[in-house]
Backbone bond lengths (Angstrom), bond angles and torsions (degrees), N, CA, C in turn:
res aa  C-N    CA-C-N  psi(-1)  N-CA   C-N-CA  omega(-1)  CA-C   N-CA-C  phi
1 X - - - 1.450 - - 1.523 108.31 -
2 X 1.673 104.44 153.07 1.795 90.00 -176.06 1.514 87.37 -144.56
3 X 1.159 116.54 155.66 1.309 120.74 157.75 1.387 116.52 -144.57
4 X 1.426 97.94 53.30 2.056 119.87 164.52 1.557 94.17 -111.65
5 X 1.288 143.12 33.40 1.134 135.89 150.64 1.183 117.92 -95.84
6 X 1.630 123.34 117.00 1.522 111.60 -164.95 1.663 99.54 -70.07
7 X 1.716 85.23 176.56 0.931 128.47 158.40 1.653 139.86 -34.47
8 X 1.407 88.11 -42.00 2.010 115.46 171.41 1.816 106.58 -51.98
9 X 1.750 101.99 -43.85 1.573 118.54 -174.74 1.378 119.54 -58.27
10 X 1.474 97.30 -47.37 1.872 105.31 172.70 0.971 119.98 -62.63
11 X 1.718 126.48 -31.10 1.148 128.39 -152.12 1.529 97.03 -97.05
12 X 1.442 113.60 -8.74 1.615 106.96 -167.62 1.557 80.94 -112.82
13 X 1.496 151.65 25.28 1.245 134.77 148.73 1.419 94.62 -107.42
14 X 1.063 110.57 -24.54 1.728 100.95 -168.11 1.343 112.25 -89.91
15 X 1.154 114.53 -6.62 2.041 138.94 -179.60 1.794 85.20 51.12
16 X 1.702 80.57 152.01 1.407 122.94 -172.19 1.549 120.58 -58.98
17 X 1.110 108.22 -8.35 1.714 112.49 -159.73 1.413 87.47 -79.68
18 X 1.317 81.61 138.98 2.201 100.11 -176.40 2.186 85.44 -136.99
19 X 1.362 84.90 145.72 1.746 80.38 164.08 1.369 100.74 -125.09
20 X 1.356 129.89 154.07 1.299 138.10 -155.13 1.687 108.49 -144.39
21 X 1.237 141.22 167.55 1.161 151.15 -147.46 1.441 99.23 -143.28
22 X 1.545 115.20 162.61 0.960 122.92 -176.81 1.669 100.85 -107.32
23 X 1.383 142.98 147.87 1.053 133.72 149.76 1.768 136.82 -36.15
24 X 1.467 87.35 -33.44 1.483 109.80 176.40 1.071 119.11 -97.79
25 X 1.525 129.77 2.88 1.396 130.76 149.77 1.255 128.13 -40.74
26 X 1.602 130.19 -179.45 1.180 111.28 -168.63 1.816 76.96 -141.67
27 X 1.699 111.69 140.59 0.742 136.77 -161.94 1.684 103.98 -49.63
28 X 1.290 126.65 -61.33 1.397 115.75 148.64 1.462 150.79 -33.24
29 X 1.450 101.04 -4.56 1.553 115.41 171.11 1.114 107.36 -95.30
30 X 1.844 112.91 -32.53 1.827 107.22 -173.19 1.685 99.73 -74.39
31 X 1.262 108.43 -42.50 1.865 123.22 -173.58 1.863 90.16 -32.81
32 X 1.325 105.56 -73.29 1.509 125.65 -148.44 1.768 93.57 -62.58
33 X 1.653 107.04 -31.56 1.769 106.50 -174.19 1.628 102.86 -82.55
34 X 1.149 116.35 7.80 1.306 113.42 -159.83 2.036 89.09 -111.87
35 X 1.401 112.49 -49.14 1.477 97.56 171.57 1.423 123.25 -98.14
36 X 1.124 111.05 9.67 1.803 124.02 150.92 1.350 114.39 -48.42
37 X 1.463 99.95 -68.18 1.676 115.87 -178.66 2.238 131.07 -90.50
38 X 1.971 82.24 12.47 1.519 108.81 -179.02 1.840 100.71 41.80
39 X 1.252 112.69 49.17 1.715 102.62 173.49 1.571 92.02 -121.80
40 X 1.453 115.56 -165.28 0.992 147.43 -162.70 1.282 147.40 -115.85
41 X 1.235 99.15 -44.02 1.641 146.51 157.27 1.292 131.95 -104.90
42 X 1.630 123.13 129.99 1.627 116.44 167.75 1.595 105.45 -138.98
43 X 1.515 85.51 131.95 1.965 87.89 -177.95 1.141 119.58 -87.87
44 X 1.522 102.60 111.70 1.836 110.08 -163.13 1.818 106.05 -64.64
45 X 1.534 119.45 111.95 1.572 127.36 -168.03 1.444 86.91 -108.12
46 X 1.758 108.52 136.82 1.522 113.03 133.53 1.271 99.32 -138.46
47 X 1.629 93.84 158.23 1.904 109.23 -166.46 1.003 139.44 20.80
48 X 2.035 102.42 48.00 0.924 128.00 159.10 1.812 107.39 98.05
49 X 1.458 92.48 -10.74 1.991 97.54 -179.91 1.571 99.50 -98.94
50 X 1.871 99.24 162.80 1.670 95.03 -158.41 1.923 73.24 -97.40
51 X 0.934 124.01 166.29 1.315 139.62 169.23 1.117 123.55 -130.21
52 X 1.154 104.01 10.56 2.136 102.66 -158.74 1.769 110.69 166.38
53 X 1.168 69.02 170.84 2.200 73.78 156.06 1.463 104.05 -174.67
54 X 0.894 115.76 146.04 1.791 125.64 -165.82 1.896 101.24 -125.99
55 X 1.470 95.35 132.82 1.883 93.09 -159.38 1.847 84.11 -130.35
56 X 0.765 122.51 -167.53 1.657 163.68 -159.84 1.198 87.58 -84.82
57 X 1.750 124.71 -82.77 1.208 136.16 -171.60 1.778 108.03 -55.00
58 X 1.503 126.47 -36.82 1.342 117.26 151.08 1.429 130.93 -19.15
59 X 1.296 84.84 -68.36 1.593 111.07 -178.14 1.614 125.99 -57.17
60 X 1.500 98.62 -48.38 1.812 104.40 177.98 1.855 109.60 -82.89
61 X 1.416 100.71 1.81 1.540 94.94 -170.26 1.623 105.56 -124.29
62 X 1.598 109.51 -14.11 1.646 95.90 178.83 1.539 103.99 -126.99
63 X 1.449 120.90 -2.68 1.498 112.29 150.43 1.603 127.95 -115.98
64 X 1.519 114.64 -39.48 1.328 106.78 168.65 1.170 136.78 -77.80
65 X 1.563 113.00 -15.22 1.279 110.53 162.83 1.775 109.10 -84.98
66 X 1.365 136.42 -27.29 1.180 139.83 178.41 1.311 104.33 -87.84
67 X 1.078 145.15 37.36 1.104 137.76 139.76 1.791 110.92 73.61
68 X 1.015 106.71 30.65 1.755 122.76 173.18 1.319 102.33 -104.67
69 X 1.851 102.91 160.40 1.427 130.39 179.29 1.194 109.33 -105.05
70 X 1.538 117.22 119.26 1.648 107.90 -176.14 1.512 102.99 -66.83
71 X 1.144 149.44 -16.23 1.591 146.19 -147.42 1.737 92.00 -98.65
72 X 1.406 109.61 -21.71 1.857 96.16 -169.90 1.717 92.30 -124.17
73 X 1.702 117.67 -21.02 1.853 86.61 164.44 1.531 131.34 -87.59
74 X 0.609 103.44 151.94 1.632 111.26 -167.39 1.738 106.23 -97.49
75 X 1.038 106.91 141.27 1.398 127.63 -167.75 1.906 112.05 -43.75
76 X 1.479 107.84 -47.33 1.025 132.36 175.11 1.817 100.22 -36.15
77 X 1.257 109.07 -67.00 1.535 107.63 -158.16 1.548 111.82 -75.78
78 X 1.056 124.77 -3.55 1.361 128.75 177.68 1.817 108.78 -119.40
79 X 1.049 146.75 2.17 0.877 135.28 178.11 1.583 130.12 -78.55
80 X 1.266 132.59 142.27 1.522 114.84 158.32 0.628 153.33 -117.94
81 X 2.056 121.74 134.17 1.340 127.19 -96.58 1.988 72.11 -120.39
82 X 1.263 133.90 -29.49 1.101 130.95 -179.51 1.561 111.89 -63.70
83 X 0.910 114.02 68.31 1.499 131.64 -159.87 1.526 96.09 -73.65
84 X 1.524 133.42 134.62 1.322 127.65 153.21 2.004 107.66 -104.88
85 X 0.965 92.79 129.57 1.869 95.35 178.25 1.938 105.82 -117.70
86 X 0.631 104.44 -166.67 1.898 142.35 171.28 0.936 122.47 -147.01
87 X 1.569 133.07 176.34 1.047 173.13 -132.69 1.549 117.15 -146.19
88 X 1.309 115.55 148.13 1.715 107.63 176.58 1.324 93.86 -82.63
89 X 1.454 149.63 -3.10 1.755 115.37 -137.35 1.843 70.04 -131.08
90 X 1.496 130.87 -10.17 1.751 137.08 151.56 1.827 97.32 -22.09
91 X 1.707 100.44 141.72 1.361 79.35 158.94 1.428 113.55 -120.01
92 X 1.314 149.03 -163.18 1.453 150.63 155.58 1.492 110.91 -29.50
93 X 1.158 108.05 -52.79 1.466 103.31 -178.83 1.934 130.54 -77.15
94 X 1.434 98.64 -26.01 1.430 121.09 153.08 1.365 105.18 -65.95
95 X 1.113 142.32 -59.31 1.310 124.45 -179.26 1.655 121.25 -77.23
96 X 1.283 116.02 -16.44 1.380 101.08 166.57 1.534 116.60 -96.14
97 X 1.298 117.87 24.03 1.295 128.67 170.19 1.441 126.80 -90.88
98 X 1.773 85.60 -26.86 1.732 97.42 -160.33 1.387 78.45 -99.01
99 X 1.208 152.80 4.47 2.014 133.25 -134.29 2.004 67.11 -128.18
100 X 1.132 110.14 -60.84 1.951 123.12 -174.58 1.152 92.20 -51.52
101 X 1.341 127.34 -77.50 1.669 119.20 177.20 1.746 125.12 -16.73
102 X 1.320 79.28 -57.08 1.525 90.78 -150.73 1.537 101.58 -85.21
103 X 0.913 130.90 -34.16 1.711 158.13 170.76 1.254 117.70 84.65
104 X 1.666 105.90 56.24 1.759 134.23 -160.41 1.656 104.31 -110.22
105 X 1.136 110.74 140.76 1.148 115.99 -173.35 1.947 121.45 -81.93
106 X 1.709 84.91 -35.57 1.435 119.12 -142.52 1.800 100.01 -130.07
107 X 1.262 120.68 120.03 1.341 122.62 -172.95 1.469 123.03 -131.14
108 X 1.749 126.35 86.49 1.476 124.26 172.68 1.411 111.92 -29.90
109 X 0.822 135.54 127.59 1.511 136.27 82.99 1.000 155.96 26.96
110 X 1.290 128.22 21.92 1.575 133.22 -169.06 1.257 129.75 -92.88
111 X 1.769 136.97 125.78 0.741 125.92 172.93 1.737 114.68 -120.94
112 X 1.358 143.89 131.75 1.116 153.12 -138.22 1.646 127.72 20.27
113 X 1.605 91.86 29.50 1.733 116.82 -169.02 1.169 125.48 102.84
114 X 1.318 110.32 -3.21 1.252 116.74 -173.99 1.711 130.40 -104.69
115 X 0.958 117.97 95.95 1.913 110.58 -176.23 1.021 118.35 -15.22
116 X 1.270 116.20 122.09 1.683 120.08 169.19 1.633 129.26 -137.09
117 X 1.547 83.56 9.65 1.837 97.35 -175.82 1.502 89.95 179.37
118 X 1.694 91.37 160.72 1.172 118.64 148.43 1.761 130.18 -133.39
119 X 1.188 116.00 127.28 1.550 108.02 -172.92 1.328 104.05 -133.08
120 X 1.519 110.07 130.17 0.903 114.29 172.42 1.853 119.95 -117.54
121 X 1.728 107.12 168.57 1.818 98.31 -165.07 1.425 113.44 -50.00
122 X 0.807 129.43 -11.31 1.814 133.83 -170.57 1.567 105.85 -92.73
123 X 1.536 106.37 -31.69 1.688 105.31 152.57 1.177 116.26 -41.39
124 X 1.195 107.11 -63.24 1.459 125.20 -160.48 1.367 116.15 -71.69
125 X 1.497 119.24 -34.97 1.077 107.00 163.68 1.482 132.34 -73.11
126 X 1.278 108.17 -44.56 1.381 114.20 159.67 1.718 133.00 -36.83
127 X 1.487 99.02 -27.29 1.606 92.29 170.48 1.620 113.78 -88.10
128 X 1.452 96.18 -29.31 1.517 94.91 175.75 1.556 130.22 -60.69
129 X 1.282 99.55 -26.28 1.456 122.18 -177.19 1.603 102.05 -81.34
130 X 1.155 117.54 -31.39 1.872 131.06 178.98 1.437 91.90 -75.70
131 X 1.432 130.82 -38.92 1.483 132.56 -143.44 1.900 82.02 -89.27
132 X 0.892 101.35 -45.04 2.098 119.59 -160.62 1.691 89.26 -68.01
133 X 1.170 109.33 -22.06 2.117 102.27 -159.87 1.249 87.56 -82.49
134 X 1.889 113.91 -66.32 1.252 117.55 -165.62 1.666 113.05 -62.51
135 X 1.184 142.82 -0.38 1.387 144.40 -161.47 1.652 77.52 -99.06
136 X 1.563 115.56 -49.31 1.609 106.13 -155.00 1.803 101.28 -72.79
137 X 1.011 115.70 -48.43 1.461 116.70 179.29 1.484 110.91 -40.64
138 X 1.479 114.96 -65.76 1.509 126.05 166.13 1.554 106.60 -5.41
139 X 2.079 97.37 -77.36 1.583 103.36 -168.03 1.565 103.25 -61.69
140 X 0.826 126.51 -46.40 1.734 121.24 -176.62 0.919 107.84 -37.91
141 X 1.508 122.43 -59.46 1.598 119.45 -179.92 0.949 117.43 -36.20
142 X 1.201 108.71 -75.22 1.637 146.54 179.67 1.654 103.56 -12.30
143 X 1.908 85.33 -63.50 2.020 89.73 -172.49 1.139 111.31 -97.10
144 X 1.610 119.71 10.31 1.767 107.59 179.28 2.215 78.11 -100.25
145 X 0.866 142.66 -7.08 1.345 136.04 150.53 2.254 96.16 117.65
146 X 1.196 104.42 4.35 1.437 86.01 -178.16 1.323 130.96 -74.25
C-alpha cells in the first residue's frame, strides 16, 4: 500500500466535479444542496474565489444549536472562512495529516487559487483500502505462482 501518490490521481478517478455555494445563499439552499448531492461539504465561491466552505458541523453548531432559521441565514454568516486546502501534486499522506491535524473532514483543492477538487477523508480512505485489496491480490498471485 502507498500513500505517496498524490492527490492529482484521486481526483482524476474520482472526477473533478465539486458543487459550490453561493455566499448569498440562504442556509437552507446549501442544507437541501448538501442532501441532493448526499455530500457533506460545499465550498462557499464568489467570482470564482473559494472564500469559505460551509459543512454539516456549520450547520448544527452556528444555527441549530444558536437558535437561527436556515430559510433567513444566509450562507455568508456562518461559514468557514479559515479555509485549510492542498494542492494536486499533496500526497495521501500529506493530506491525511493536515485533515488529523486540523480535525477537517473535507479538503479544497486548489491550484494557482483556483478550485479544482474536493476530497474528502472517506476519499482517502477508500483508496487506501482499494490500494490494501489490490497489494493483497498481487501477493496471492505471486505465491499461488500465477
Amino acid at each position: 500500500m502507498t500513500t505517496s501518490v498524490n492527490i492529482g490521481t484521486i481526483l482524476h478517478h474520482k472526477g473533478a466535479q465539486v458543487w459550490t455555494i453561493s455566499p448569498s445563499a440562504t442556509v437552507f439552499e446549501a442544507i437541501r444542496l448538501l442532501a441532493q448531492k448526499n455530500i457533506g461539504a460545499l465550498p462557499v465561491v464568489e467570482a470564482d474565489k473559494l472564500i469559505g466552505i460551509f459543512s454539516e458541523r456549520d450547520y448544527t453548531r452556528k444555527v441549530a444549536l444558536a437558535g437561527k432559521t436556515s430559510q433567513k441565514t444566509l450562507v455568508r454568516e456562518i461559514i468557514t472562512t479559515d479555509v485549510t486546502s492542498a494542492t494536486s501534486q499533496n500526497t495521501i499522506e500529506d493530506c491525511m495529516r493536515l485533515m488529523t491535524e486540523k480535525r477537517i473532514r473535507h479538503l479544497p483543492i486548489l491550484e494557482a487559487g483556483k478550485l479544482v477538487g474536493l476530497i474528502s477523508i472517506g476519499d482517502l480512505v477508500n483508496w487506501i483500502i482499494s490500494a490494501q485489496s489490490a497489494a493483497i491480490d498481487q501477493m496471492e498471485s505471486y505465491l499461488a505462482g500465477r
